[in-house]
C-alpha positions as CSV (number, residue, x, y, z in Angstrom):
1,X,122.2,84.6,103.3
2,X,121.9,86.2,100.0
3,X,119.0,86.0,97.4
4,X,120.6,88.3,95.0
5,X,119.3,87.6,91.4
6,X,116.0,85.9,92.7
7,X,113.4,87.4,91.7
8,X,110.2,86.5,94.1
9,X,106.5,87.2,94.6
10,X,104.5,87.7,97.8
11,X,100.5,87.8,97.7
12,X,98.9,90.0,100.6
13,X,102.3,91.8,101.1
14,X,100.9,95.1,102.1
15,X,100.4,94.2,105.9
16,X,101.2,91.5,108.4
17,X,103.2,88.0,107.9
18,X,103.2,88.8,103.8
19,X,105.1,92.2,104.6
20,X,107.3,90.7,106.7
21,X,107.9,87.9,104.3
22,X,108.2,90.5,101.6
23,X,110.9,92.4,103.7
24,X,113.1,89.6,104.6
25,X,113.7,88.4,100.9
26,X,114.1,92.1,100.3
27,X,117.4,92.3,103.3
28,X,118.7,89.0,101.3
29,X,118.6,91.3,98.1
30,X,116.1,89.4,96.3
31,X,113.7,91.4,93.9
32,X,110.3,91.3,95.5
33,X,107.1,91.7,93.4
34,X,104.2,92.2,95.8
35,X,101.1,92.1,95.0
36,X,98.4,93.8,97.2
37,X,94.7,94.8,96.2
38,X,94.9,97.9,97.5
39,X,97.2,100.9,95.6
40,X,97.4,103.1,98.4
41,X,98.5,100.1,100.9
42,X,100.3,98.6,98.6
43,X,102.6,101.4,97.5
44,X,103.0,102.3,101.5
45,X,104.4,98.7,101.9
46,X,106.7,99.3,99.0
47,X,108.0,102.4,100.2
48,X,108.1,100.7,103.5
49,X,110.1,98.0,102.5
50,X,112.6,100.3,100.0
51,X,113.6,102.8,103.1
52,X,114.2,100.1,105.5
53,X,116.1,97.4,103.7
54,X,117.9,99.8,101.1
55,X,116.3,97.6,98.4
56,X,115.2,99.2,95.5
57,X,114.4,96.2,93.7
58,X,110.6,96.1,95.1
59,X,107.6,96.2,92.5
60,X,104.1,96.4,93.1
61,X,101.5,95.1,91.0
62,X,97.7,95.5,92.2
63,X,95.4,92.7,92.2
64,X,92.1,91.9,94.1
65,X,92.6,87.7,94.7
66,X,88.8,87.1,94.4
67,X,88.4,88.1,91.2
68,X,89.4,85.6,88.7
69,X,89.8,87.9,85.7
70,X,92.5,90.1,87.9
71,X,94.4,87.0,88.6
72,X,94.9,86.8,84.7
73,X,96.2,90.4,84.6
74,X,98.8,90.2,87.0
75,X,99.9,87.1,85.4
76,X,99.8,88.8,82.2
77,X,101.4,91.8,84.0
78,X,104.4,89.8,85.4
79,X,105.2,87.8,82.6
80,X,105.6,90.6,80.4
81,X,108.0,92.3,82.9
82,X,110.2,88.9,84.3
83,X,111.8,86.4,82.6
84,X,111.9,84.3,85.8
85,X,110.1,83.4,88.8
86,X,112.2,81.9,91.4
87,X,109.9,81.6,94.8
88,X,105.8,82.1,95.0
89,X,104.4,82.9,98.1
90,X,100.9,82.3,98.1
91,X,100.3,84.6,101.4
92,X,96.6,86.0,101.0
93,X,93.4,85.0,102.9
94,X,90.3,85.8,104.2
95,X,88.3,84.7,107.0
96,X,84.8,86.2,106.8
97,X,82.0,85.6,109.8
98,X,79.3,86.1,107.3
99,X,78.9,84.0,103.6
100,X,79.6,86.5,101.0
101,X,80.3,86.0,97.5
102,X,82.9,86.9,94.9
103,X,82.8,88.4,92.1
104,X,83.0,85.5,89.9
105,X,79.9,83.7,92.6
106,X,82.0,81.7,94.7
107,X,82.1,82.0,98.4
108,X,85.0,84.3,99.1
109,X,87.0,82.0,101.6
110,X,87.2,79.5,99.5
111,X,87.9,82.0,96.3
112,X,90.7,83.5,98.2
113,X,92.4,80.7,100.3
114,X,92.4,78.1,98.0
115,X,91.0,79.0,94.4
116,X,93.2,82.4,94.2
117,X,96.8,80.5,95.0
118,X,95.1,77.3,93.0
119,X,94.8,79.6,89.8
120,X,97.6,81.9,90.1
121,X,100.3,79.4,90.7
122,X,99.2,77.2,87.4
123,X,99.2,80.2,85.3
124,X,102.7,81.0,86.5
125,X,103.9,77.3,86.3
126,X,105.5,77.7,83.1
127,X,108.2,80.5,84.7
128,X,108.5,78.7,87.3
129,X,109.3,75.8,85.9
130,X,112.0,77.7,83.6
131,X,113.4,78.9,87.0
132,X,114.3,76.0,88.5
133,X,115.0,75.1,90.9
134,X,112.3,76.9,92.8
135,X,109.7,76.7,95.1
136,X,106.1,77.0,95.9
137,X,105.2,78.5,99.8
138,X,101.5,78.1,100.8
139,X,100.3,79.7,103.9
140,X,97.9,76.5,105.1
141,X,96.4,76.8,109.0
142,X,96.2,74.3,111.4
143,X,92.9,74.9,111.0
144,X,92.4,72.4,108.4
145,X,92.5,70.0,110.9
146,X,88.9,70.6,112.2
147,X,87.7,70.3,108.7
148,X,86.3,67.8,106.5
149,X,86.1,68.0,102.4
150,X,81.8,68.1,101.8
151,X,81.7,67.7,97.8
152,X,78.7,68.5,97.9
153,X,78.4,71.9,99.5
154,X,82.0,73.6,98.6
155,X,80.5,77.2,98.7
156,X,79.0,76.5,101.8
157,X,75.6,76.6,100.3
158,X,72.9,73.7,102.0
159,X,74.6,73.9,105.6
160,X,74.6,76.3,108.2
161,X,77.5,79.4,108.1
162,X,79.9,78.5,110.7
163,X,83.0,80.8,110.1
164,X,85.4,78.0,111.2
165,X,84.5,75.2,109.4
166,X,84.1,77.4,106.0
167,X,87.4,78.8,106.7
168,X,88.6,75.4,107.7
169,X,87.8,73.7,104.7
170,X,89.3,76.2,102.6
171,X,92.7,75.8,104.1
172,X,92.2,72.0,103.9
173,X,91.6,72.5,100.0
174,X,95.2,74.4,100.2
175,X,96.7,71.0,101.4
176,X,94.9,68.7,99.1
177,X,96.4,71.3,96.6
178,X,99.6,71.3,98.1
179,X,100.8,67.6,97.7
180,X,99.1,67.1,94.6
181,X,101.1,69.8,92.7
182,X,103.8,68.6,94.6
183,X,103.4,64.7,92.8
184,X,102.5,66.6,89.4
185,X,105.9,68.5,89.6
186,X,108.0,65.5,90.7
187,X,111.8,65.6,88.9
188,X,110.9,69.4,87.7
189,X,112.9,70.9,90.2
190,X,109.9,73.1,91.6
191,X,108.9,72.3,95.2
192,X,105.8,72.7,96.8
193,X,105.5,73.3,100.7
194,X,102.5,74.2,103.0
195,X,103.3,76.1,106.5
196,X,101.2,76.7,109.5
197,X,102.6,80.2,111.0
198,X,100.9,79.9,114.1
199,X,98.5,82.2,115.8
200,X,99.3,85.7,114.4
201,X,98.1,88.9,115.2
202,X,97.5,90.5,112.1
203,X,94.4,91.7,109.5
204,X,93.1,88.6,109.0
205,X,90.9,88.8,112.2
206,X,89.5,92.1,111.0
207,X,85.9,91.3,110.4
208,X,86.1,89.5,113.7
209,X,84.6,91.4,117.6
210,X,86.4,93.6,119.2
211,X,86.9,91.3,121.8
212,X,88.7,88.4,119.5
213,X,90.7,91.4,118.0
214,X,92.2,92.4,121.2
215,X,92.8,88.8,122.5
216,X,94.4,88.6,119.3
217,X,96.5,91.9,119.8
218,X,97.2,90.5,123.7
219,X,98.4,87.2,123.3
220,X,99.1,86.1,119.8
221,X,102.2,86.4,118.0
222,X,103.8,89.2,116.0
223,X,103.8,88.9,112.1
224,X,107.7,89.0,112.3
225,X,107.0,85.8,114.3
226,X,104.5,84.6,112.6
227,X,106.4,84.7,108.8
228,X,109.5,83.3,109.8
229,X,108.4,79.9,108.7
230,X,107.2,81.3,105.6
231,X,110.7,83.0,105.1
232,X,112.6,79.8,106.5
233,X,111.0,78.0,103.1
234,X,112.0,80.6,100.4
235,X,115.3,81.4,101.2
236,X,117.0,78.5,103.0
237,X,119.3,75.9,101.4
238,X,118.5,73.6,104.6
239,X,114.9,72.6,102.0
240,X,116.5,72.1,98.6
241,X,114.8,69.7,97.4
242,X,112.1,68.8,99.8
243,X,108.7,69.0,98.6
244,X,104.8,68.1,99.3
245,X,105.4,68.7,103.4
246,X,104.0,70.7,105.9
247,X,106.0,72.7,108.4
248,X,105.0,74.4,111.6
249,X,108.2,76.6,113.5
250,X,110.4,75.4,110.7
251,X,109.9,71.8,111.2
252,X,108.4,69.1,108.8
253,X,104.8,67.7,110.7
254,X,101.8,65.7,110.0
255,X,98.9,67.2,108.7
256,X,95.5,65.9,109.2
257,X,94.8,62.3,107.7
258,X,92.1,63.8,105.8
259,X,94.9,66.0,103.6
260,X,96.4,63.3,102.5
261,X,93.5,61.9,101.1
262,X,94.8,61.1,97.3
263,X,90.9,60.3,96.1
264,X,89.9,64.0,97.4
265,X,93.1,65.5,96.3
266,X,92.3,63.9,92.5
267,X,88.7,65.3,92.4
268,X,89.2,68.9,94.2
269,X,91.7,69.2,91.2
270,X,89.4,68.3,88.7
271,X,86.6,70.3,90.1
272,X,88.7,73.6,90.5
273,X,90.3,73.1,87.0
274,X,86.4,73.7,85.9
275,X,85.8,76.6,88.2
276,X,88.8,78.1,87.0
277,X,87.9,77.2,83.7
278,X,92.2,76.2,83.2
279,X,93.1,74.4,79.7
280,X,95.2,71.7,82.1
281,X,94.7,68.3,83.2
C-alpha cells in the first residue's frame, strides 16, 4: 500500500505505538511530521525512522501538548510549511498517579488526553478540510468504559484522586469528542475514528511502580502490536468513508452507552471551546 503524496502528523511519535505508527506511514512513503516534546527524543525517533524505512520525508516539530500556547505554534509552524494535511493522529497521553496541573491550570490528564487533540485538531480543521478526503485517528482506551462525565469536577478538583477514574474520564471526553466532530464534519469528506489499541507496553505506564511496569513489560503487548489499529485507520482504503466509530483489533465495536450521550457530547464541546478560548461554535 502506498501513501505517497500524503503528508501526515503523529503526536507522541518519539516512543511507543506513536513511533510505530509514525514508521509505518513512513514504509508507505507518506511524509510524516512528528511531533514530540522532547528535541533530543524527538530527533532520535526521526533519525530512527529515516535509516530504517529509507524515508527522508520525516519532519519534526517540538511541542509540549499541555501547554496551550505551544499547541498554537506548531499549528502556526505546520501551516506555514504544508499546504495539506491528509491524516491526524492524535497519539499523546498521560496517565499520572498524582493530580498535577498544567501550565495553563488544568489537570494534566485531562489537558493532554482530551483538551490537547480537542484544540489541535480544530486549529488544523481548515487543512484538513482542504485535504479531503482525510481522516482524524484518536487514540481513546477502553478505559472510558469505567468512567462517568462529573460536570462538576472536570479537573478532578472536589473528589478524591483516583488515577483511573481521572484518567478514565479523560479518554471518555476523547469519545464524546470523537462522534461530535464526526456529526459537525458530516459530507466534508473528513472522518473521524476513535481506537482502543489494547494493553501496550509502552511510556505511558512510567510514573506507575515498578511492579505494574514489569507486569506491563511481561505480559502486555508490543507497540508494533499495539499501533496497528491506529495504522489500519490512516492508511487503509477498507474505511473510506466511515466515520464517528470506534475500533478495537481493526474492528468497528460499541463503546460505552455513556459516549454516546449527545446531551454530554453538546456541553463538553461548549465548555472546552471556553477553556480553549477557540473563536468556533
Amino acid at each position: 500500500m502506498s501513501m505517497e503524496g500524503k503528508i501526515c502528523m503523529v503526536t507522541g511519535a518519539n516512543s511507543g505505538i506513536g513511533k510505530e505508527t509514525a514508521k509505518a506511514l513512513s514504509e508507505m512513503n507518506a511524509t510524516v511530521v512528528l511531533v514530540c516534546r522532547d528535541k533530543e527524543r524527538g530527533e532520535k525517533a526521526r533519525e530512527d525512522i529515516i535509516n530504517q524505512t529509507g524515508n527522508k520525508n520525516i519532519d519534526l516539530i517540538l511541542c509540549d501538548l499541555s501547554s496551550q500556547e505551544q499547541i498554537r505554534k506548531l499549528v502556526t509552524e505546520f501551516k506555514e510549511k504544508y499546504q495539506n494535511l491528509h491524516v491526524l493522529i492524535n497519539n499523546a497521553g498521560v496517565m499520572l498517579k498524582k493530580r498535577v496541573i498544567s501550565i495553563d491550570g488544568i489537570e494534566m490528564n485531562f489537558a493532554v488526553n482530551h483538551l490537547a487533540p480537542f484544540l489541535l485538531t480544530n486549529l488544523l480543521l481548515d487543512v484538513i478540510k482542504k485535504s479531503a478526503p482525510s481522516r482524524i485517528v484518536i487514540v481513546s482506551s477502553a478505559a472510558h468504559r469505567m468512567a462517568k462525565m462529573d460536570f462538576d469536577d472536570l479537573q478532578s478538583e472536589k473528589k478524591k484522586y483516583r488515577l483511573f477514574r481521572v484518567y478514565g474520564v479523560s479518554k471518555l471526553a476523547v469519545m464524546l469528542f470523537t462522534y461530535e466532530l464526526s456529526r459537525k464534519l458530516d459530507g466534508t469528506g473528513v472522518t473521524v475514528n476513535a481506537l482502543h489499541p489494547g494493553l501496550v507496553n509502552t511510556n505511558l505506564g512510567r510514573d506507575q511502580s515498578k511492579f505494574s511496569q514489569g507486569f506491563g513489560k511481561a505480559f502486555f503487548k508490543s507497540p508494533e502490536k499495539g499501533a496497528e489499529t491506529s495504522i489500519y485507520l490512516a492508511s487503509t482504503p477498507d474505511v473510506e468513508g466511515i466515520t464517528g466509530k470506534y475500533w478495537i483489533k481493526k474492528e468497528q465495536h460499541k463503546s460505552s452507552e455513556g459516549s454516546y450521550n449527545l446531551e454530554y457530547a453538546e456541553k463538553l464541546w461548549k465548555i472546552c471551546v471556553e477553556m480553549t478560548k477557540l473563536d468556533i461554535q
